[in-house]
C-alpha positions in Angstrom: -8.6 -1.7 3.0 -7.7 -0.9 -0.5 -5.3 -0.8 -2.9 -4.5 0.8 -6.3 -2.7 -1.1 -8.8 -1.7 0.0 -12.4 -2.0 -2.8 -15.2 -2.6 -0.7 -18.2 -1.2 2.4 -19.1 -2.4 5.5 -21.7 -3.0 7.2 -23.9 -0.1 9.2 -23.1 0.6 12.6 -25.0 3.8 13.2 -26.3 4.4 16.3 -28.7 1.7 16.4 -31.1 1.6 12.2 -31.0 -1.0 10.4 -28.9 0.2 7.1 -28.0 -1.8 4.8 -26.5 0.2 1.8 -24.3 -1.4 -1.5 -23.9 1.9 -2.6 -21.4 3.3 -4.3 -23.0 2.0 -3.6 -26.6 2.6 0.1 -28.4 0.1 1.6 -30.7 0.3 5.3 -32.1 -2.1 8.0 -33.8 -1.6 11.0 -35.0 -3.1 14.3 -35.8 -4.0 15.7 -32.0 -5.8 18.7 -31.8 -5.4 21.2 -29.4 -9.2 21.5 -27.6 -10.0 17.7 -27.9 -11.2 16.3 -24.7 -7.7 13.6 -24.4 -7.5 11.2 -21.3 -4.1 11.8 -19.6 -4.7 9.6 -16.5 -7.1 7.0 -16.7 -9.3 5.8 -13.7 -7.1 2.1 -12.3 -7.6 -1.3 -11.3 -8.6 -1.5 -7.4 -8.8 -4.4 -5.2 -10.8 -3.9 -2.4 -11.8 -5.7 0.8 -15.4 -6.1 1.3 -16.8 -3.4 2.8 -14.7 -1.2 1.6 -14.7 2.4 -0.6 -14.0 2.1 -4.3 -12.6 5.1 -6.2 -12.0 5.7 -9.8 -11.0 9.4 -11.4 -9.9 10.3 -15.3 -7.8 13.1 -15.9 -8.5 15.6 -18.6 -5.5 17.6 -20.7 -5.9 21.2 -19.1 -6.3 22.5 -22.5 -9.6 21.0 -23.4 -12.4 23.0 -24.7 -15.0 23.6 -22.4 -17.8 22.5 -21.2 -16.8 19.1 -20.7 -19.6 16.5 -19.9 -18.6 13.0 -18.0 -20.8 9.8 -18.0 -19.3 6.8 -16.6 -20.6 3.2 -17.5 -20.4 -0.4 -16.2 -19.3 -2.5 -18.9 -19.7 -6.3 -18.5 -17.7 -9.1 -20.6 -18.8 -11.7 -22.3 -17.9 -14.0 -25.2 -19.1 -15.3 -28.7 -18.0 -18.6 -29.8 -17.9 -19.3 -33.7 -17.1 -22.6 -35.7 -15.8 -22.6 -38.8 -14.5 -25.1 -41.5 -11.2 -24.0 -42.9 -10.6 -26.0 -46.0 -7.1 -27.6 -46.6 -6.7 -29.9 -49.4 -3.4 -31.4 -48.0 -5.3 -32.5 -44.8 -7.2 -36.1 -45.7 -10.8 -34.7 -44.5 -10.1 -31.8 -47.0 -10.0 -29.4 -44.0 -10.4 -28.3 -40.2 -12.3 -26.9 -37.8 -11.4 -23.8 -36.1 -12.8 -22.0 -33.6 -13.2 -18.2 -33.1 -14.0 -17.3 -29.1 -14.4 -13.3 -29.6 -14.7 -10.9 -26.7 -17.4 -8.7 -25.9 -19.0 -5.9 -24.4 -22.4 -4.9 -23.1 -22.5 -1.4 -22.1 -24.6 0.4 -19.3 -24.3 3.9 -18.4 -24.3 4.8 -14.9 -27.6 7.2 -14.0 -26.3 10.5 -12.1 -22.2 9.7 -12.1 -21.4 12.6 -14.2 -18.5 13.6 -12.8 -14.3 13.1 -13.2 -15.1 11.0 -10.3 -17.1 7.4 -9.2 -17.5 6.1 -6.0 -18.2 3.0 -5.1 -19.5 2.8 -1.0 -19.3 -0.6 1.1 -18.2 -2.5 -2.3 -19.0 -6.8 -2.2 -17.7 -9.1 -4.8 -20.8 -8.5 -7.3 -19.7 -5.2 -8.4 -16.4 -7.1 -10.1 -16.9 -5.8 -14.3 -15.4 -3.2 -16.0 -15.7 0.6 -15.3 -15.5 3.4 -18.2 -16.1 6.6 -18.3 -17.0 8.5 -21.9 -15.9 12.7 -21.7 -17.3 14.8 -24.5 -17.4 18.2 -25.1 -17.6 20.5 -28.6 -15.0 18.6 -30.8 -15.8 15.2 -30.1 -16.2 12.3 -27.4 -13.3 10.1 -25.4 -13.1 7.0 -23.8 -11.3 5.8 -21.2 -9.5 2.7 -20.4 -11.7 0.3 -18.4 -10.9 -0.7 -14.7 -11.8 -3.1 -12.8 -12.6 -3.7 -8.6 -11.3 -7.0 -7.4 -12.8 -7.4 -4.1 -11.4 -9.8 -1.7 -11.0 -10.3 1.7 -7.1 -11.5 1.1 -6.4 -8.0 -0.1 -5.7 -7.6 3.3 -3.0 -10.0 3.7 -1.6 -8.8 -0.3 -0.8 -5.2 1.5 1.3 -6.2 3.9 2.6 -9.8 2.8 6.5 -9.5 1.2 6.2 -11.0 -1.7 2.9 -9.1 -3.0 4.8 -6.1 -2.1 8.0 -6.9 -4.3 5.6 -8.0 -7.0 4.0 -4.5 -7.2 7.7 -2.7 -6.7 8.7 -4.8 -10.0 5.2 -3.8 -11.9 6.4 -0.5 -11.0 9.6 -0.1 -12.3 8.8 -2.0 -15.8 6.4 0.6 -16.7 9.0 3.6 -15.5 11.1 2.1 -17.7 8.6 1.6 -20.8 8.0 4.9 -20.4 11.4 6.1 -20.5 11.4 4.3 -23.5 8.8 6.0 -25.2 10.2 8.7 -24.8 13.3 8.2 -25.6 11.9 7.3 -29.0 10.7 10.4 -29.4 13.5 12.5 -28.2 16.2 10.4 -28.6 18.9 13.3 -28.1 17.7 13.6 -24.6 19.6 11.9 -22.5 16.9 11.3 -19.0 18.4 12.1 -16.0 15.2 12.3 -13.6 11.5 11.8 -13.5 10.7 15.5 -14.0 11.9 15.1 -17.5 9.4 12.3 -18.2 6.2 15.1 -19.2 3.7 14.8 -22.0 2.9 17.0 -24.8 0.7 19.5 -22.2 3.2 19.5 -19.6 1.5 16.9 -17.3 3.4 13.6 -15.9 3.5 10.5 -18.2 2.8 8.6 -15.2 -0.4 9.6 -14.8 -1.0 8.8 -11.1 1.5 9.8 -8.8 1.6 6.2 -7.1 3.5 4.8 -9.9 6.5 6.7 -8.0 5.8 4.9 -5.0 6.8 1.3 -4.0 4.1 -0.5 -2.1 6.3 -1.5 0.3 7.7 2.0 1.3 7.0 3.3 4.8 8.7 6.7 4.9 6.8 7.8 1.5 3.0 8.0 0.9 1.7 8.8 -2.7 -0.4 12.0 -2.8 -3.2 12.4 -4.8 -2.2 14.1 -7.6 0.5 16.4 -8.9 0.1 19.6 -7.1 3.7 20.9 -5.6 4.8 17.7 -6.2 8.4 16.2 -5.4 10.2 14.2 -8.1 13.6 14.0 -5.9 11.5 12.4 -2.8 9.8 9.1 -4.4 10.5 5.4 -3.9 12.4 5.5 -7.0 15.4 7.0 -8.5 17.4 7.2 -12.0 20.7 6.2 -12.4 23.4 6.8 -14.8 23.1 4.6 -17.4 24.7 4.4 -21.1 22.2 4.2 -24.0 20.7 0.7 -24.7 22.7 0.0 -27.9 25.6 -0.3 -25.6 24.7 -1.8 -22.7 21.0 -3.4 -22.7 21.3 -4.8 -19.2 22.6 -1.6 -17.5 20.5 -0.4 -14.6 18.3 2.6 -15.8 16.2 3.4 -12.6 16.6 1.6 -9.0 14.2 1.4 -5.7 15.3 2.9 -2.8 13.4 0.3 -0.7 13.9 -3.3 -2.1 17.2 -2.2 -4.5 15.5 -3.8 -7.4 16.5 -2.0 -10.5 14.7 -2.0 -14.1 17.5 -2.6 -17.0 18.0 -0.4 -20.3 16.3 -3.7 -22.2 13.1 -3.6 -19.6 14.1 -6.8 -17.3 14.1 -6.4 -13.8 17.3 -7.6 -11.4 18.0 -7.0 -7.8 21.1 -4.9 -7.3 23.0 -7.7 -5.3 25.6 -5.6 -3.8 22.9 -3.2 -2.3 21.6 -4.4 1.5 18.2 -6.7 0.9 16.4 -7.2 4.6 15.2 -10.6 4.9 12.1 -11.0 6.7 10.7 -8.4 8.9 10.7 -7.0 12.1 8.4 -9.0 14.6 6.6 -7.0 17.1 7.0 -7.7 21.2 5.3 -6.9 24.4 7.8 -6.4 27.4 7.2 -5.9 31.2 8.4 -2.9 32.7 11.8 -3.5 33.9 12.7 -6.3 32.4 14.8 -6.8 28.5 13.8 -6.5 25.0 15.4 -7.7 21.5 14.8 -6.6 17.9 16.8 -8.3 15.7 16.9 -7.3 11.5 18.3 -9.8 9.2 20.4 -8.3 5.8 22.1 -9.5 3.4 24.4 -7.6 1.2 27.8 -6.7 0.4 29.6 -6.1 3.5 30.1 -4.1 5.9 26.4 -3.3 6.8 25.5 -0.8 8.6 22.3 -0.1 10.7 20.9 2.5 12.2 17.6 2.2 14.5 15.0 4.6 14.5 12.3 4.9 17.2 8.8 7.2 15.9 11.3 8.4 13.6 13.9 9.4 15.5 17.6 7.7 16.1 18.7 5.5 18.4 22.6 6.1 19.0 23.1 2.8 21.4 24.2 0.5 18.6 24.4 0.1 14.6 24.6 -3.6 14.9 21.7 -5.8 13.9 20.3 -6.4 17.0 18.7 -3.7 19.2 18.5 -4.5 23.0 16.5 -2.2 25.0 17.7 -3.0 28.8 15.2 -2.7 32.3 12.5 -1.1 29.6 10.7 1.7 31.0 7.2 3.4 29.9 9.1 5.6 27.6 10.9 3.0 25.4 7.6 2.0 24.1 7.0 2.7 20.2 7.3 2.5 16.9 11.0 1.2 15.4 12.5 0.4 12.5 15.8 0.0 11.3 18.1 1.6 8.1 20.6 -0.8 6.6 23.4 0.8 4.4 26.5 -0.3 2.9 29.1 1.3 -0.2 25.8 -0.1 -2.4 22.9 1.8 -1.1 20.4 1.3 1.9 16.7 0.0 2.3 14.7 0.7 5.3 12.6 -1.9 6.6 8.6 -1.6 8.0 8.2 -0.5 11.5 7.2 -2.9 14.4 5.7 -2.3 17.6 7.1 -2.3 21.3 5.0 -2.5 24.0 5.9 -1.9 27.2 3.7 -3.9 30.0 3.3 -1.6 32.8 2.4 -3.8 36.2 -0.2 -3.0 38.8 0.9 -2.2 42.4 -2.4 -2.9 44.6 -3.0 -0.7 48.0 -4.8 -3.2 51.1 -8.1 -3.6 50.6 -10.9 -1.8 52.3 -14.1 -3.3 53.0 -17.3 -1.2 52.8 -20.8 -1.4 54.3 -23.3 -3.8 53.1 -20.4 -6.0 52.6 -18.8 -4.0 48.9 -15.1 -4.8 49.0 -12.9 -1.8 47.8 -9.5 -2.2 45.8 -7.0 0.3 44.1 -4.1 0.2 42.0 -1.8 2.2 40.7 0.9 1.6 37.5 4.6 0.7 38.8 5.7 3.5 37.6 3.7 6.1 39.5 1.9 6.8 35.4 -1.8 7.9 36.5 -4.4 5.2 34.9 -6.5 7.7 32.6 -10.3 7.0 32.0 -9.6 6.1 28.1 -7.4 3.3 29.3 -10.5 1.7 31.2 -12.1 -0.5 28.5 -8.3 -2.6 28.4 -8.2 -3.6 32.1 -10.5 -6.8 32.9 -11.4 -8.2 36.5 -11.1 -11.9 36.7 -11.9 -13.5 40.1 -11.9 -17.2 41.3 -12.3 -19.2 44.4 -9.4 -21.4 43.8 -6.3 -19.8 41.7 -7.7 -22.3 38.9 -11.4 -21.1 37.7 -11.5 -18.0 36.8 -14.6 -15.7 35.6 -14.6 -11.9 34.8 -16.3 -9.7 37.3 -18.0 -7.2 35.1 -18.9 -3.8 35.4 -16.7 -3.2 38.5 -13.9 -1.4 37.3 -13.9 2.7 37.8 -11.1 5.5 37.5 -10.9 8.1 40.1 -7.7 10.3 40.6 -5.7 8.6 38.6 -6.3 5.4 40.4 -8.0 2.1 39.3 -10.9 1.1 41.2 -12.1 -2.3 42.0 -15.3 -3.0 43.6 -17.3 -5.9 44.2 -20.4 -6.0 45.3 -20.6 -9.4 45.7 -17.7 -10.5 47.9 -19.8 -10.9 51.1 -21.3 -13.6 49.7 -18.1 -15.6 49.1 -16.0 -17.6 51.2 -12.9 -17.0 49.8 -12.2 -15.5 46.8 -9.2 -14.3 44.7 -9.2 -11.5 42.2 -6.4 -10.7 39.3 -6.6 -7.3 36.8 -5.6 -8.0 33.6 -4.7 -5.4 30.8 -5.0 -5.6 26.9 
């Protein structure tokens, strides 16, 4: 599992000005030239579990004189420590010690990775340093901002646990709105009305990656991988009217469409509390065939809410209440749902959660075969055949007294759409039950 986070940002191109963002610390230089090989989307911080694919790419301006060469470098911290004696005739020693910890850099280029792409395969924790890559060409070299893979095992639980997944909508919109800002410093008349607007000096996105427009914990949106035939109306984010900071710094500028938290004109970030906020999520069930099932959603918000259920993406027109019920469940009502919550505010979509639909075993008599092999077969319920790619979830458990049980191995078959038990060893039993389970 892996996921992409942005922590730095730049340089970003704007006009003929190359500013470089440190978020959240601006620096500027001018006197771009048209031909230099400039960075416009720099390689980002992963975390990664172990075991996992690591991927870092740099963007180039399309303009840049060719042939380009790429050589990407590991680059490991370290720091200096110096003690010095700062003199200060008021103090009654005549002075103080300070001391200077300085950070470094030792620099190692990577042999063969010469490309606008690294790849890191089945990544463990001693890979963690920082990653550069250096792109020259005619008029001069660039560098990169570094990146660094975090690899942990609790990145798994990060992508899918709530709070991690607010955390990284909120990252998000700060830096849309820092830079909004930047641009609006440099064309102030321009009022920004969507994300299409937001373009550097050669045209490209100031975002850089694409996944900046995508809130971690959005299920109906997936960031592509770059800009090609991209859509700026269909992202996790969207910009709202707002007046111009001077008047009102704590307007909303720009809004998520899943959690409803919205970036302010002065760069704060505030949940919208009139939109609908889900709290908690959807908990995933197993049902028998024929019997109930309940999926409840929890929102808050200013009322009246609204929802509307979706099943593998489709609507469910049996209620807009917050609690689903699913009556004598059937094969078919097993799936994927999830549920839209909307009121005069807005609306947020939660994550989807599973139904499973438990479909019983009806078992035909027994037949008993020569050298003493006894012969069972089953069917589903519902008259589904049992397919051969369903075999390794079924599991024969036999016992002699409906208390100890053991699994019968290798005795399960499908034939015809039937399940087939046999037991080759039943002769030699006195009595003995038998149960089929299925995963």
């Amino acid at each position: 599992m892996l996921r992409t986070h942005r922590r730095r940002r730049g340089p970003i191109w704007i006009g003929t000005q190359w500013t470089t963002s440190w978020f959240p610390e601006l620096t500027t230089q001018d006197g771009y030239h048209a031909g230099w090989p400039a960075v416009i989307a720099h390689p980002l911080d992963e975390e990664a579990t172990p075991g996992s694919t690591v991927r870092f790419e740099v963007k180039i301006t399309a303009n840049a004189l060719q042939p380009l060469s790429f050589q990407w470098r590991r680059e490991h911290l370290y720091f200096v420590t110096n003690v010095s004696f700062i003199t200060d005739t008021n103090l009654s020693d005549g002075g103080f010690y300070r001391t200077n910890r300085e950070a470094r850099f030792t620099v190692a280029e990577l042999p063969g990775e010469t490309s606008a792409v690294y790849v890191m395969q089945n990544v463990t924790t001693n890979v963690y340093d920082y990653y550069s890559v250096a792109i020259s060409n005619a008029l001069g070299v660039a560098l990169s901002q570094r990146a660094r893979p975090l690899v942990l095992s609790v990145v798994a639980t990060r992508a899918t646990n709530d709070y991690w997944l607010g955390l990284g909508c909120e990252n998000n919109l700060r830096q849309i709105r820092l830079l909004a800002g930047i641009r609006g410093a440099f064309y102030p008349d321009q009022a920004i009305t969507n994300f299409s607007q937001m373009l550097n000096y050669d045209r490209s996105p100031m975002f850089e990656w694409p996944v900046l427009l995508y809130c971690p914990a959005d299920k109906a949106r997936t960031a592509p991988a770059d800009w090609n035939n991209f859509d700026f109306s269909n992202t996790s984010y969207e910009i709202l009217p707002h007046p111009s900071i001077e008047e009102d710094p704590v307007a909303p500028f720009c809004q998520c469409k899943v959690h409803h938290y919205y970036a302010a004109m002065d760069g704060s970030v505030r949940y919208a509390t009139n939109s609908p906020l889900l709290v908690g999520l959807l908990e995933d069930q197993t049902a028998t065939f024929g019997s109930d099932a309940v999926i409840r959603a929890n929102a808050l918000g200013l009322p009246p809410l609204t929802y509307t259920w979706y099943k593998d993406g489709l609507p469910v027109l049996t209620t807009t209440n917050r609690t689903l019920t699913l009556t004598n469940v059937v094969r078919g009502d097993a799936g994927m749902y999830s549920v839209v919550v909307s009121n005069s505010a807005g609306s947020v979509q939660s994550s989807s959660t599973t139904l499973t639909v438990r479909i019983p075993q009806r078992l035909a008599n027994p037949q008993f075969l020569s050298q003493g092999v006894l012969l069972l077969s089953s069917a589903y319920a519902d008259g589904w055949p049992v397919s051969t790619g369903e075999l390794a979830g079924f599991e024969v458990q036999v016992s002699p007294n409906l208390v100890d049980w053991t699994t019968l191995a290798n005795s399960l078959s499908v034939s015809n759409g039937l399940l087939i038990l046999q037991d080759h060893t039943s002769a030699n039993q006195a009595v003995r039950f038998y149960r089929i389970t299925q995963q």
